[in-house]
C-alpha positions in Angstrom: 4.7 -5.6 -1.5 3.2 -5.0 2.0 2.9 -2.3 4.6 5.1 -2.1 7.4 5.4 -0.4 10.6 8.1 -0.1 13.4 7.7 2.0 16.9 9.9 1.7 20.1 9.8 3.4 23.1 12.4 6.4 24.2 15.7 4.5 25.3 15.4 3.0 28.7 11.5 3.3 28.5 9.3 0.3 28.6 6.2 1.5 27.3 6.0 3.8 23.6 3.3 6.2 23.7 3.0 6.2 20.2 0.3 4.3 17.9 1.5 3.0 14.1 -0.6 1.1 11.5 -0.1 -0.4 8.8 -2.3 -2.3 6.8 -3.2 -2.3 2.8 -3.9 1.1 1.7 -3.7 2.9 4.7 -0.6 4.2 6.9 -0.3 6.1 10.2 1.3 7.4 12.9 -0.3 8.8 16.2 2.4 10.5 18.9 0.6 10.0 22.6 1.2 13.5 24.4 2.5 12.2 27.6 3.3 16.0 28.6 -0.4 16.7 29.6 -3.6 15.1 30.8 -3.2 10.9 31.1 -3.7 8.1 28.4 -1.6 9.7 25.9 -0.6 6.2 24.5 -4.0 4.5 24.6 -6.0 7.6 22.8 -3.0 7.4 20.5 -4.3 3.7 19.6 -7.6 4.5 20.0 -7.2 7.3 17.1 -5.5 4.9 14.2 -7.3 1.5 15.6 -10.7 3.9 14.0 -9.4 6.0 10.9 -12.0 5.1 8.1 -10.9 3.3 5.4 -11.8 6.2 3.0 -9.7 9.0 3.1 -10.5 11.9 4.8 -10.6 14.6 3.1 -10.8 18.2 4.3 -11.3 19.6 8.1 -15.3 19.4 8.0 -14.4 15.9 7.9 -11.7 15.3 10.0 -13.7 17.4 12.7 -17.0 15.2 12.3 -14.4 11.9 12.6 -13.6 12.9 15.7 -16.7 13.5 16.8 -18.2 10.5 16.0 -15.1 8.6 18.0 -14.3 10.4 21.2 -17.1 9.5 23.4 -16.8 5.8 23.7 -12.9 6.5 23.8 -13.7 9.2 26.9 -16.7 7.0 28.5 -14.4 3.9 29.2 -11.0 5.9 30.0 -13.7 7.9 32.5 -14.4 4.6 34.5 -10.6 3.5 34.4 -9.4 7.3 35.7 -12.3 6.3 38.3 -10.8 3.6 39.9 -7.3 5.3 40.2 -9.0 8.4 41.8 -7.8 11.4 43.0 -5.7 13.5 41.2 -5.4 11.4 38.3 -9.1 11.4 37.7 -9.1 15.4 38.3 -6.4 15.6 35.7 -8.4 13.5 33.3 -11.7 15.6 33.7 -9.6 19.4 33.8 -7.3 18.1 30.7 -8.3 14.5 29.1 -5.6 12.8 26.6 -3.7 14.6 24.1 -2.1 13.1 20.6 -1.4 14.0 17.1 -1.9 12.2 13.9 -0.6 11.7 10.7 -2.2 8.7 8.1 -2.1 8.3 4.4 -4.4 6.6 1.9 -3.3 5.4 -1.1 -6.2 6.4 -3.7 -4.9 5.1 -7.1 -0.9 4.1 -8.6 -0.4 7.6 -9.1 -1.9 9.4 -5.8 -1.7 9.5 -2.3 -3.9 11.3 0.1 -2.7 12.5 3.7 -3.7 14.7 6.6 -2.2 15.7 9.5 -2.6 17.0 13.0 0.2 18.3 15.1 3.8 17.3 13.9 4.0 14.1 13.1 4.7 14.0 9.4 3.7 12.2 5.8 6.6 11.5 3.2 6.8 10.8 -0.4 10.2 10.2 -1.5 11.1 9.3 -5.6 13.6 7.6 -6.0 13.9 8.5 -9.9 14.9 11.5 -9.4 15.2 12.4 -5.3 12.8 14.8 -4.9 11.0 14.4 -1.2 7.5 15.5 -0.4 6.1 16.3 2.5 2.9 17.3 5.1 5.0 19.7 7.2 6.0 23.4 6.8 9.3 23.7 7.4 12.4 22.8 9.8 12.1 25.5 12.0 8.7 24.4 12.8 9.7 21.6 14.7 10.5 23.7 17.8 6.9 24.7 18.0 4.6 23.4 20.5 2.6 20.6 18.0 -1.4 20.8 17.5 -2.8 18.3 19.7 -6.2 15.8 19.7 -7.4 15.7 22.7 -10.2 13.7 23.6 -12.3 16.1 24.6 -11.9 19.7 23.8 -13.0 20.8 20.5 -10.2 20.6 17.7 -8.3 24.0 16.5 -8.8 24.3 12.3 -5.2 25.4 12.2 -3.9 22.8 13.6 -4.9 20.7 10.3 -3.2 20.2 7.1 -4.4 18.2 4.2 -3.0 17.3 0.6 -1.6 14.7 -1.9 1.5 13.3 -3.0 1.9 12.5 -7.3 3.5 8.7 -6.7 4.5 6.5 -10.0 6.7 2.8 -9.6 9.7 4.6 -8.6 7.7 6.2 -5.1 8.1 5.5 -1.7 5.1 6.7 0.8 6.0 7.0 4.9 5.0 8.2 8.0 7.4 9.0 11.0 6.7 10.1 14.3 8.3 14.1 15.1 12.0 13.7 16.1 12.3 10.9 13.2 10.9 13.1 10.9 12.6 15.9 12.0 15.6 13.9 11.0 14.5 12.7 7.8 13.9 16.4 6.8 17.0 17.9 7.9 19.0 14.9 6.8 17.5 15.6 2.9 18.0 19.6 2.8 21.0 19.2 4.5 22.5 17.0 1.9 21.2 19.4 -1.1 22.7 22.0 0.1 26.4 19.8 0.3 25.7 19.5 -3.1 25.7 22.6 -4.0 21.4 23.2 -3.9 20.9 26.8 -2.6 17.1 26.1 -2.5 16.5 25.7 1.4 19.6 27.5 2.4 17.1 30.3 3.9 15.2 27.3 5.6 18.3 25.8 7.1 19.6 29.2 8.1 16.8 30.1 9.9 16.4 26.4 11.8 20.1 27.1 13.1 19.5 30.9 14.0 16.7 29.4 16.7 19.3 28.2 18.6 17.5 25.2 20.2 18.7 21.6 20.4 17.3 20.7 16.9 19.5 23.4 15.8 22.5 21.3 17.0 21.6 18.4 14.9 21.4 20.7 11.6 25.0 21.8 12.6 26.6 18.4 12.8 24.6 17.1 10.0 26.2 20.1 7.8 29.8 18.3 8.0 28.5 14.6 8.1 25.6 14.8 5.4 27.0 14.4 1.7 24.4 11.9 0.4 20.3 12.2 1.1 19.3 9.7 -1.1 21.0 6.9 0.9 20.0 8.4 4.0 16.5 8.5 3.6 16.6 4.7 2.2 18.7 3.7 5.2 15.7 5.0 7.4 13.0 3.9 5.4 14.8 0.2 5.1 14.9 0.3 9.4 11.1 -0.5 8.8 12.4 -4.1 8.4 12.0 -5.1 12.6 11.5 -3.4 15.7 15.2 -4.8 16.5 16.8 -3.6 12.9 15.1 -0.2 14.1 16.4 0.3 17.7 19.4 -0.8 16.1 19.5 2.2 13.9 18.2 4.7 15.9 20.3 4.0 18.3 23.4 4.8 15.8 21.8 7.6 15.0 20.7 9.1 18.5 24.0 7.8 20.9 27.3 8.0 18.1 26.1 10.8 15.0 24.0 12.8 17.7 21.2 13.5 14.9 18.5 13.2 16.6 16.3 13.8 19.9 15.4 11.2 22.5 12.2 10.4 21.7 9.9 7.3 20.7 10.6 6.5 17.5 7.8 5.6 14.8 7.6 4.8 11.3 5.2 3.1 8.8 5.5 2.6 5.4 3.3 1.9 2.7 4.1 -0.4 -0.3 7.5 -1.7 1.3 9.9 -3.2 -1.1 13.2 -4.2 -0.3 14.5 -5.1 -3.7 13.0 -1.8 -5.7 15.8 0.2 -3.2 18.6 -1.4 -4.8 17.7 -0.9 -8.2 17.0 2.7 -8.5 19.9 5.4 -8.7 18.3 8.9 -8.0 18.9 11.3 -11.3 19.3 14.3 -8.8 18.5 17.9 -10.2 20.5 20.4 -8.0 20.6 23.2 -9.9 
């Protein structure tokens, strides 16, 4: 078993300004903020290319992370914004580079540690008995402006979350960049709730009462979602190739209309192709 990662850019772009990695151990995904300031994708890199190899565990250490990182990363980007000039140099002093991040460490067999900043989200998902954990609060959520990084400014204590997920044989651990997890999310309490679950029927019934675009998707996913557990291993399994990947989200962006235009990233820890076949979910709805 290995670590995987996938990320492709928004359809018709060339460039993603997301970060993935994936390596033993450790999994994460960094979304570039290309809404504000400039280098959104390379500070995205910058920010999983130097996550310790020990996991971080509270703010106080999160906070001092980034301070020990962001200088070099601001130094260098200072000379490249230099020789462009202008108002791209003014935009990089008055607003610098924005991204979240999400990465998980794998401590032991039976634990995971994660943080997170902003909305890109950590995933543990059982397959003994379909129960999905998370690093998010809930689907309403999504249609708040994230927490951002930025490369320069200090960081806001809010805007990080920290925690573990309980894993055993049966786990798989993941990371997905916002609209994918946004998808991931709705596609599981969606598909609870068509089985008769009433437990996030307050959650879901407030996502939809928001009456934004994500609220769309949790409409049409209400009459197409009847089965979560092959959902969420249809998405994890896209991890296979960046081409097996477009592939799906493609299917699911253009003919089920599930989910935003966005880059797409996703890295999972532990990836076994085999161990998805042979576990049938002993789901608990009641």
């Amino acid at each position: 078993m290995r670590a995987k990662s996938v990320s492709i850019p928004k359809f018709g772009e060339k460039i993603s300004e997301d970060a993935v990695l994936a390596r033993n151990g450790l999994i994460a995904v960094s979304d570039g903020a290309g809404g504000g300031g400039v280098f959104a994708d390379k500070w995205a890199q910058y920010l999983v290319a130097h996550l310790p190899d020990e996991p971080i565990r509270n703010y106080v250490e999160f906070d001092s992370w980034i301070d020990s990182i962001w200088e070099k990363f601001y130094s260098e980007h200072e000379q490249l914004a230099k020789t462009q000039g202008g108002l791209f140099l003014n935009k990089f002093y008055d607003e610098g580079s924005f991204a979240t991040l999400v990465a998980v460490w794998k401590v032991s067999e039976k634990e995971c540690r994660w943080i997170s900043y902003g909305d890109s989200v950590a995933f543990c998902y059982e397959r003994a008995n379909g129960e999905l954990q998370h690093s998010f609060t809930k689907l309403v959520d999504f249609n708040h402006p994230p927490y951002l990084i930025n490369c320069k400014d200090p960081l806001d204590e809010k805007g990080f979350r920290s925690g573990s997920f309980v894993t055993s044989k049966t786990s798989v651990v993941f990371c997905a960049s916002d609209a994918l997890a946004h998808m991931i999310l709705m596609l599981y309490e969606i598909g609870l709730q068509n089985m008769g679950s009433h437990i996030f029927d307050t959650e879901i019934e407030e996502a939809i009462n928001a009456q934004t675009r994500n609220s769309q998707y949790i409409r049409l996913a209400k009459n197409l979602i009847s089965d979560y557990d092959s959902k969420i291993k249809y998405c994890v399994r896209l991890s296979k190739s960046n081409d097996t990947f477009q592939s799906g989200m493609n299917n699911h962006r253009l003919r089920l209309k599930l989910i935003a235009d966005d880059d797409y990233s996703l890295a999972v820890m532990d990836y076994n192709e085999k161990a998805f076949k042979e576990c049938i979910p002993l789901i608990n709805i009641e």
